[in-house]
N, CA and C of each residue as an Amber inpcrd file, in Angstrom:
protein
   459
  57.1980000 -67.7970000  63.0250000  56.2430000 -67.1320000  62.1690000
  56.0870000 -67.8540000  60.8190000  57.0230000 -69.1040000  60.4890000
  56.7360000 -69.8200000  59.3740000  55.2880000 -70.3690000  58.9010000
  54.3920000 -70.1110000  59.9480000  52.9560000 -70.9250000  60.3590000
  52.0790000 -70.0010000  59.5030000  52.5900000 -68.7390000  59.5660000
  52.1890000 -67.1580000  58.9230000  52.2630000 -67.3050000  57.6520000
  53.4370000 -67.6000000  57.1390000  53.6770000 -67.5760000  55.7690000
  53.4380000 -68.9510000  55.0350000  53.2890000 -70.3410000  56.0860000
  52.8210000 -71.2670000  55.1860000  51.4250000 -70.9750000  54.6390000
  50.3380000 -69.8680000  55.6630000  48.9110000 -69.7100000  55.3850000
  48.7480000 -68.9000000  54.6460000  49.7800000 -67.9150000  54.1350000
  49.8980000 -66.8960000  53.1640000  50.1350000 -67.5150000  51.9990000
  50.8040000 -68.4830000  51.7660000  51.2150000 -69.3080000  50.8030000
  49.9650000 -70.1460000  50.1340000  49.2990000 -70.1400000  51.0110000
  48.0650000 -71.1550000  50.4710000  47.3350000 -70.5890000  49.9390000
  46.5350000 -69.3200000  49.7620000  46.2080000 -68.9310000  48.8090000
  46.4810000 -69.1100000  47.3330000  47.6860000 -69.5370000  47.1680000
  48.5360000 -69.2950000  45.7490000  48.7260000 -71.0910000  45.2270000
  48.5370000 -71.8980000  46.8330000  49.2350000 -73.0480000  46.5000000
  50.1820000 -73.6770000  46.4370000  51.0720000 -73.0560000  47.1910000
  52.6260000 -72.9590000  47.2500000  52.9020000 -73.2590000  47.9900000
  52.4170000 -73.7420000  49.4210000  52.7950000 -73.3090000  51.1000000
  53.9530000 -74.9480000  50.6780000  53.6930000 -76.0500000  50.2460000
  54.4000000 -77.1180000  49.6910000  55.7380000 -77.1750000  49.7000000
  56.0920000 -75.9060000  48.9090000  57.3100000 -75.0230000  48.4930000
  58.2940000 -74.6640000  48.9440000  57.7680000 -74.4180000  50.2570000
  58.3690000 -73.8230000  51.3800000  59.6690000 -75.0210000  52.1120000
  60.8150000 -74.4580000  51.5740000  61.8960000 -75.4180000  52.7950000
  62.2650000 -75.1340000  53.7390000  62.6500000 -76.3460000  54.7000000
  62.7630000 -76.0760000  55.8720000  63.7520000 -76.9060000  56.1690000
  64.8000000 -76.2590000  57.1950000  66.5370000 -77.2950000  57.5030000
  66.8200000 -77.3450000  58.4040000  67.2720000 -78.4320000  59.2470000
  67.6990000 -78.7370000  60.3500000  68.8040000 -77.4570000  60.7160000
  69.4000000 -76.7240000  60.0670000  70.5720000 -75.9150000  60.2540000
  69.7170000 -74.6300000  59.9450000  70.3110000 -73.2100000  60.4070000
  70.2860000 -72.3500000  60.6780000  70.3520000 -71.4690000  59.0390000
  69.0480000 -70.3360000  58.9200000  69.5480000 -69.7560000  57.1420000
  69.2730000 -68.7700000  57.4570000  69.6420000 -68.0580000  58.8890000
  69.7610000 -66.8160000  59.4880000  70.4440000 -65.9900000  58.7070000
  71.7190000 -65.9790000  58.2040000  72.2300000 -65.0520000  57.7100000
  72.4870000 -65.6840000  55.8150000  72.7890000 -64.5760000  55.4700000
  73.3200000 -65.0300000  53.6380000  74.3630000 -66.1590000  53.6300000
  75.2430000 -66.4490000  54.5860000  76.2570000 -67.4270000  54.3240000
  75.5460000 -68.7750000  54.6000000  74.8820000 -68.9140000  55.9280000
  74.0370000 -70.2370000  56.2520000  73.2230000 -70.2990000  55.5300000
  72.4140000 -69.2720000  55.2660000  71.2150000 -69.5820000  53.8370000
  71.9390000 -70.2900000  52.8620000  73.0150000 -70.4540000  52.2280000
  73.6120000 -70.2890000  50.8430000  73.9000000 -71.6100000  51.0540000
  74.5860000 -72.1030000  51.5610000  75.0200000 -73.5520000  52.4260000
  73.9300000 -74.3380000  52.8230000  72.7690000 -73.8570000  53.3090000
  71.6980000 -75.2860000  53.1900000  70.9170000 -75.0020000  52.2050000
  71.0820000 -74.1840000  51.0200000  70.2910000 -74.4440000  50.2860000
  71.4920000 -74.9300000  49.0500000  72.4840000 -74.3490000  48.5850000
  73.4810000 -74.9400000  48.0020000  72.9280000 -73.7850000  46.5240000
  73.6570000 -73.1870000  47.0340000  73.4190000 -71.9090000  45.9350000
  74.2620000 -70.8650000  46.7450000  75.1950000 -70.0360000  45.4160000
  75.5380000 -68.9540000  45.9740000  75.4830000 -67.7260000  46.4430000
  75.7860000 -66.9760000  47.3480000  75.5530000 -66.3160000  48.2080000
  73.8890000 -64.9560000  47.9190000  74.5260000 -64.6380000  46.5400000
  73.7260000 -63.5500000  45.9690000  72.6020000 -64.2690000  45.4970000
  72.8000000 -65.5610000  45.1510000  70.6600000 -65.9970000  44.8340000
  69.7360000 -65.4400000  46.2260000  70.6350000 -65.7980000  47.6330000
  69.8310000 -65.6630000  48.3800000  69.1860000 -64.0850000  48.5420000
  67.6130000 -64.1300000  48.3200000  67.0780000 -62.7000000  48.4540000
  67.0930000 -62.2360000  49.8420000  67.5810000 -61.7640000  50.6820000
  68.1030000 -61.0640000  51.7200000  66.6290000 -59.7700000  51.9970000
  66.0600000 -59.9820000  53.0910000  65.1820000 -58.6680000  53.0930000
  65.7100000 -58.2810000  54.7410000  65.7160000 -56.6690000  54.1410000
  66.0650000 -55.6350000  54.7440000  65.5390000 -54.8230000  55.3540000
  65.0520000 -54.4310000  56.4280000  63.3620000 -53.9890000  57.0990000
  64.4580000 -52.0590000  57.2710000  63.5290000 -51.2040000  57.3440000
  64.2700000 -49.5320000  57.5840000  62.5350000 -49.6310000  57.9970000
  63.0130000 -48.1940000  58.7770000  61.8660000 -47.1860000  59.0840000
  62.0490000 -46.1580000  58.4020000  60.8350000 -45.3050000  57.6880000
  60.7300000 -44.0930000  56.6080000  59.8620000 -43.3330000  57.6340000
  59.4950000 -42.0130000  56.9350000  58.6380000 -41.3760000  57.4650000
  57.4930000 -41.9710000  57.6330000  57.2810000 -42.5700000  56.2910000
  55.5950000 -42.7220000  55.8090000  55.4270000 -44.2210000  56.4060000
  56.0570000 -44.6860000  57.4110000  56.2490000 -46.2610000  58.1930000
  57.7510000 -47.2820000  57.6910000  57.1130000 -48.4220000  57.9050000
  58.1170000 -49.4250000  57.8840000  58.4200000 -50.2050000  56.1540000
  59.2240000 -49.9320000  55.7630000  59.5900000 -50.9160000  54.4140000
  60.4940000 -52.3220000  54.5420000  60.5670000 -52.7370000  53.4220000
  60.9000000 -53.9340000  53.3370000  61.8760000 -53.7770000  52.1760000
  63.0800000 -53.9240000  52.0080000  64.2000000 -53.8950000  50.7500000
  64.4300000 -55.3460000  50.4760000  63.9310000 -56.0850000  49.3510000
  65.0260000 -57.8050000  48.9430000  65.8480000 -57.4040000  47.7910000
  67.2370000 -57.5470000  48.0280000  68.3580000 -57.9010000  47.7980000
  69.3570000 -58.8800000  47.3980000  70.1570000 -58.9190000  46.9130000
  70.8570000 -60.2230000  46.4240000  71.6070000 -60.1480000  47.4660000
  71.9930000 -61.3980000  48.0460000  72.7230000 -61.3800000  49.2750000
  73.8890000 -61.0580000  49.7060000  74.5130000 -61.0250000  48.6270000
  75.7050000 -59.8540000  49.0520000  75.8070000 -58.3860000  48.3740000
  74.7810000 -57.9520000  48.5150000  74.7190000 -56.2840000  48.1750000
  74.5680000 -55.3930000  49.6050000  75.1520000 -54.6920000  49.4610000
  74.7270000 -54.0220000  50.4130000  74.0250000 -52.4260000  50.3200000
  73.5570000 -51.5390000  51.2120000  72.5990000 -50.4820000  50.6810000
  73.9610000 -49.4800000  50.9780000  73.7590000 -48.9110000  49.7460000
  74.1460000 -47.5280000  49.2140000  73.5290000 -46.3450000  49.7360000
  74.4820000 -45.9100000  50.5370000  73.5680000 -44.6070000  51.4720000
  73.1170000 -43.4030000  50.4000000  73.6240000 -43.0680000  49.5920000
  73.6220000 -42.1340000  48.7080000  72.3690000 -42.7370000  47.6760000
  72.4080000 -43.5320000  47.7060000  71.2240000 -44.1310000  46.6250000
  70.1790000 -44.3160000  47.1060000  69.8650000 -44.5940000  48.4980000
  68.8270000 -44.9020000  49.3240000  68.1230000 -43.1620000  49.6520000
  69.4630000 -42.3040000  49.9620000  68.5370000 -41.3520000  50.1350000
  68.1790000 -40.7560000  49.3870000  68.7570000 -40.9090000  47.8560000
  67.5790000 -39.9390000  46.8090000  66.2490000 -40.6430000  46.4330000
  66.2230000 -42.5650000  46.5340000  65.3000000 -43.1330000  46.5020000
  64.1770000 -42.4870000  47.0900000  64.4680000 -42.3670000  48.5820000
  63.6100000 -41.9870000  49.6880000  63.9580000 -40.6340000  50.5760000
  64.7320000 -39.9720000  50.0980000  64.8790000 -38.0860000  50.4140000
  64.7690000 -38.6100000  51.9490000  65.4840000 -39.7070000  52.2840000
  65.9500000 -39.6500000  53.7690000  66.9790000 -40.5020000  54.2910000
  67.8430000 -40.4230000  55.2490000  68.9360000 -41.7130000  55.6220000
  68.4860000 -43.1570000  56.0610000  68.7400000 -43.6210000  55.5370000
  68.5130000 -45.2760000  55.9280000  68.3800000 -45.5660000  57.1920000
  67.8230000 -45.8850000  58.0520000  67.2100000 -46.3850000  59.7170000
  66.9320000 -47.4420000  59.3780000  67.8710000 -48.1900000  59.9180000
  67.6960000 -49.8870000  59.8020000  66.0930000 -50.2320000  61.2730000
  65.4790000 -51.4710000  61.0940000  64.6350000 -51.6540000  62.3650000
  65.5200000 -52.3580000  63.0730000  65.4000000 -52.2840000  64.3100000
  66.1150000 -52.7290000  65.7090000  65.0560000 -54.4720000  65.6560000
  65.4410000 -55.3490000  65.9600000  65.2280000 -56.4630000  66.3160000
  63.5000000 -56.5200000  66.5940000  63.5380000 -55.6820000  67.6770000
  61.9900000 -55.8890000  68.5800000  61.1280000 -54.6730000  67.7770000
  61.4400000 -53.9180000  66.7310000  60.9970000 -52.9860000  65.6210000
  60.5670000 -54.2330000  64.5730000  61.1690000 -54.8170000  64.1090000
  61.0760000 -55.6660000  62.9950000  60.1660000 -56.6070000  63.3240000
  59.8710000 -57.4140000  64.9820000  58.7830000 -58.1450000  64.7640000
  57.5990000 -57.5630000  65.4790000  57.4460000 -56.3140000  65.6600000
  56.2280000 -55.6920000  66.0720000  55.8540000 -54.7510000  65.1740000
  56.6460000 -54.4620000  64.0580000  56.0600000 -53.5980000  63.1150000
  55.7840000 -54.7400000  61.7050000  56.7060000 -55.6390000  61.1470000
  56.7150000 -56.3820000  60.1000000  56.0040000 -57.8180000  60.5920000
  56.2820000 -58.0270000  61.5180000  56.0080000 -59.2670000  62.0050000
  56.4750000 -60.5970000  62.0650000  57.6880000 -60.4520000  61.2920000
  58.8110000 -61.5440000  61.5260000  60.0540000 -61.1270000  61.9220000
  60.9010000 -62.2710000  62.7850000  61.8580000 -61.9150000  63.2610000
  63.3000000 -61.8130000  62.4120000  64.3740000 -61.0650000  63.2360000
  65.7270000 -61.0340000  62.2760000  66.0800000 -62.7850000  62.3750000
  66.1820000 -62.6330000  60.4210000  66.9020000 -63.6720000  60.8720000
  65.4150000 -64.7690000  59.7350000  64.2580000 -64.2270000  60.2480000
  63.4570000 -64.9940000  59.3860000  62.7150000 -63.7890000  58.0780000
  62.9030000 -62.6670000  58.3650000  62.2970000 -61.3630000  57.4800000
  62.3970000 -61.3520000  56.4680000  60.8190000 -61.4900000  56.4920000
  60.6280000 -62.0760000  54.5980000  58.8830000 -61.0510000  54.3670000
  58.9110000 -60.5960000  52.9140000  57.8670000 -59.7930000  52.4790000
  56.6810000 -61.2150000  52.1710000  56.3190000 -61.9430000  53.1740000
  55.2430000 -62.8450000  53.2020000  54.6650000 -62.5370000  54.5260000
  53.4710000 -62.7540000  54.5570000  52.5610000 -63.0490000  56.0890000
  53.0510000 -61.8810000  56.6580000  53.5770000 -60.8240000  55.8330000
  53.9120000 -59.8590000  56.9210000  52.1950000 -58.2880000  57.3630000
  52.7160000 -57.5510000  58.1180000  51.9250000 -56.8790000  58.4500000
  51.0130000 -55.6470000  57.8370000  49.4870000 -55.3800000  57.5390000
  49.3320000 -54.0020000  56.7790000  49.9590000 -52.9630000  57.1070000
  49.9140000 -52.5080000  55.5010000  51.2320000 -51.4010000  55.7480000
  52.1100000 -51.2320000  55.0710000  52.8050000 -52.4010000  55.5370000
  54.3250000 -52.4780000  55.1380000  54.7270000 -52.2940000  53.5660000
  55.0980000 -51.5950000  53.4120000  55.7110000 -51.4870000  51.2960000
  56.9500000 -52.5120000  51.4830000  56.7340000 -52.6590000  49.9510000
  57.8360000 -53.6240000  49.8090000  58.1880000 -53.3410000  48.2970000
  59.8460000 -53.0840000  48.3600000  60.4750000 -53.3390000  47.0810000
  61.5340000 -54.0810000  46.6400000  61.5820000 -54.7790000  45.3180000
  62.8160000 -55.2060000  45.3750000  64.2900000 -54.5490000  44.5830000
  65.4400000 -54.7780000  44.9260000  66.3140000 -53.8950000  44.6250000
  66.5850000 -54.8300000  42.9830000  67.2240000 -53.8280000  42.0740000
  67.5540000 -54.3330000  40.9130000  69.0600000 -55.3620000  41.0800000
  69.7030000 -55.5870000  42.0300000  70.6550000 -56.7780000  41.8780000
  70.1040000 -57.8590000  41.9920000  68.6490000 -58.3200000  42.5000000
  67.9820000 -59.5200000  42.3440000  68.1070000 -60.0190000  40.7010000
  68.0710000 -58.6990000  39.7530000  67.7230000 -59.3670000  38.3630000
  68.4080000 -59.9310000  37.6200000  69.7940000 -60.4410000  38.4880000
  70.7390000 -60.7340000  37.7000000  70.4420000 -62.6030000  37.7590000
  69.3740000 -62.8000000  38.3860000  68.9640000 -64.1450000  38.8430000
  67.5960000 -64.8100000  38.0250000  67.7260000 -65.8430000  37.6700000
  66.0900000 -66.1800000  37.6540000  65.6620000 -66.5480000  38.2640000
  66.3820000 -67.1440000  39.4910000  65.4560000 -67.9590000  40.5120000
  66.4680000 -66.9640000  41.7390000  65.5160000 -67.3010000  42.9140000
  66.4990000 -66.3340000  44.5850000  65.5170000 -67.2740000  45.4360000
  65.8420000 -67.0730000  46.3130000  65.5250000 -68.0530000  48.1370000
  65.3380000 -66.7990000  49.0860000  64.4410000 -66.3320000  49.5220000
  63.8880000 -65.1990000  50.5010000  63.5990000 -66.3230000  51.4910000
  63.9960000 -65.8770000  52.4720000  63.3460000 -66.7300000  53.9530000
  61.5600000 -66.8830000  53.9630000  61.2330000 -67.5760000  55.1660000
  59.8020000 -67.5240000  54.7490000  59.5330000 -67.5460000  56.4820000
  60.0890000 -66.2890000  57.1400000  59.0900000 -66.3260000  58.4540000
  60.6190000 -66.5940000  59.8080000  61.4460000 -67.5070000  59.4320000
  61.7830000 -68.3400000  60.5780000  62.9710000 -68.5400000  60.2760000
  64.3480000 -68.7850000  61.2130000  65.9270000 -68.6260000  61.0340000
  66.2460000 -70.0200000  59.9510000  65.2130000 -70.7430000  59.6350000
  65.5030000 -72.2190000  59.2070000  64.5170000 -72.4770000  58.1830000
  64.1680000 -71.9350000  57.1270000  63.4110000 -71.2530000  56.1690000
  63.6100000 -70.8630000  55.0420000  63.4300000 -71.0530000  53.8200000
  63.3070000 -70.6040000  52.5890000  62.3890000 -71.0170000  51.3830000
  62.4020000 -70.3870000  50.2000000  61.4620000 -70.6740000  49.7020000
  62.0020000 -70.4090000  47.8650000  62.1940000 -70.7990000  47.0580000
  62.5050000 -70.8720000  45.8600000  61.5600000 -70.3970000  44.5280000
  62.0890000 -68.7520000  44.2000000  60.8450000 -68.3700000  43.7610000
  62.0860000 -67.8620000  42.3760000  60.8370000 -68.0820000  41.4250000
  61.2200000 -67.0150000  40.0800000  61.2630000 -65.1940000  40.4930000
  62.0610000 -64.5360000  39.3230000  61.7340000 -63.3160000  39.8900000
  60.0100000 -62.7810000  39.4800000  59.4540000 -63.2720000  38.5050000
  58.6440000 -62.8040000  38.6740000  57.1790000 -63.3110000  39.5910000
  58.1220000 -64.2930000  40.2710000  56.8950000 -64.9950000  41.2950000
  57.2560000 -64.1580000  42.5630000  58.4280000 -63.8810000  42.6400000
  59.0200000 -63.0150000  44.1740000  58.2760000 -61.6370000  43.9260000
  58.2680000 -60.8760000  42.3140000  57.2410000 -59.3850000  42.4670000
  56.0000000 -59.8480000  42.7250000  55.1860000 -60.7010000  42.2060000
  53.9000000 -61.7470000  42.7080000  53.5570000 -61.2170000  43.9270000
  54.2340000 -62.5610000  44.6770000  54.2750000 -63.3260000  46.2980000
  54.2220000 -61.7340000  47.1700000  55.3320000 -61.2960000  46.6790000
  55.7690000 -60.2990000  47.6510000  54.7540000 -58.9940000  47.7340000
  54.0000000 -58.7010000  46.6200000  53.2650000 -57.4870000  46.5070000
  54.2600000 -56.5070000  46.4550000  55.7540000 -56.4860000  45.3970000
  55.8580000 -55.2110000  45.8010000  55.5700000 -53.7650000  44.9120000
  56.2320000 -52.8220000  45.2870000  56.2070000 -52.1620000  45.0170000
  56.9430000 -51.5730000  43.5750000  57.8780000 -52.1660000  42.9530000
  58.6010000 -52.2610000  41.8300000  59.9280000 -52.4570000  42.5180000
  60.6970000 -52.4840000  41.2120000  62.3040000 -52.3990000  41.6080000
  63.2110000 -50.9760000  42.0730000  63.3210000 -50.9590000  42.9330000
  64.7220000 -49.7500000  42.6820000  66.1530000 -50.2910000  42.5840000
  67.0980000 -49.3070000  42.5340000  68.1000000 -49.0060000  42.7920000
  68.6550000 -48.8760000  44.2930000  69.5220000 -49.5760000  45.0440000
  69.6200000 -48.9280000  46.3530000  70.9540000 -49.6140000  47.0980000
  71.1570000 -50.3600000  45.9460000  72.1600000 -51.1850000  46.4460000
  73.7190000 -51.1940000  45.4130000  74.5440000 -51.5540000  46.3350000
  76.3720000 -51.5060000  45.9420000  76.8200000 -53.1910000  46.4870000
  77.6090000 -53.3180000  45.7380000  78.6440000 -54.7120000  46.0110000
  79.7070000 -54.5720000  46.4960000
């Protein structure tokens, strides 16, 4: 789905931007390692199902969601998407899930441990993927929705 988000990218001019590695940036540890940055630059997105549809959470990569914080966010328990949820509702797969080229609909926010960064690496589509954004190019790019709260270390 990188093909998605290089054409999403072009609007802005950026698609350029976009890296790409012989090795695997499936998870926060392989991300962190081919891009050579530690663990928490990498913005980590997090796909749940809500009532009102499918969201999108980016994260610093080693945060994890706070059940108690998530549900006063959203007055419901966290429902992670199942694999074949994530690329038929968002449109990219685990592993590449990133708030680019993704599907109408989808909200997107980012959590406040991103702000401890000026720059973060969100995947862009594909397990071998990233992309090097300011934070205020990631609220930009991403369309989201503002920051919350939702996350613990």
């Amino acid at each position: 789905m990188i093909e998605k988000v290089r054409e999403y990218f072009k609007q802005f001019g950026i698609e350029d931007r976009i890296l790409e590695f012989e090795l695997s940036t499936a998870t926060v540890a392989l991300a962190a390692e081919a891009v050579g940055c530690e663990p928490n630059r990498i913005a980590k997105t997090l796909s749940f199902m809500t009532k009102e549809g499918p969201i999108l959470i980016l994260a610093a990569g080693l945060a994890r969601i706070d059940n108690k914080k998530y549900k006063a966010q959203f007055a419901e328990k966290a429902t992670m998407l199942t694999p074949d949820q994530a690329i038929e509702l968002i449109g990219h797969a685990v592993g590449g899930v990133c708030p680019f080229g993704i599907k109408e609909g989808v909200r997107v926010y980012l959590d406040e441990s991103l702000r401890a960064f000026e720059t973060v690496y969100p995947a862009c589509g594909s397990p071998n993927s990233a992309i090097k954004l300011t934070i205020p190019e990631l609220e930009k790019y991403s369309n989201s929705l503002g920051f919350i709260d939702v996350t613990k270390f």
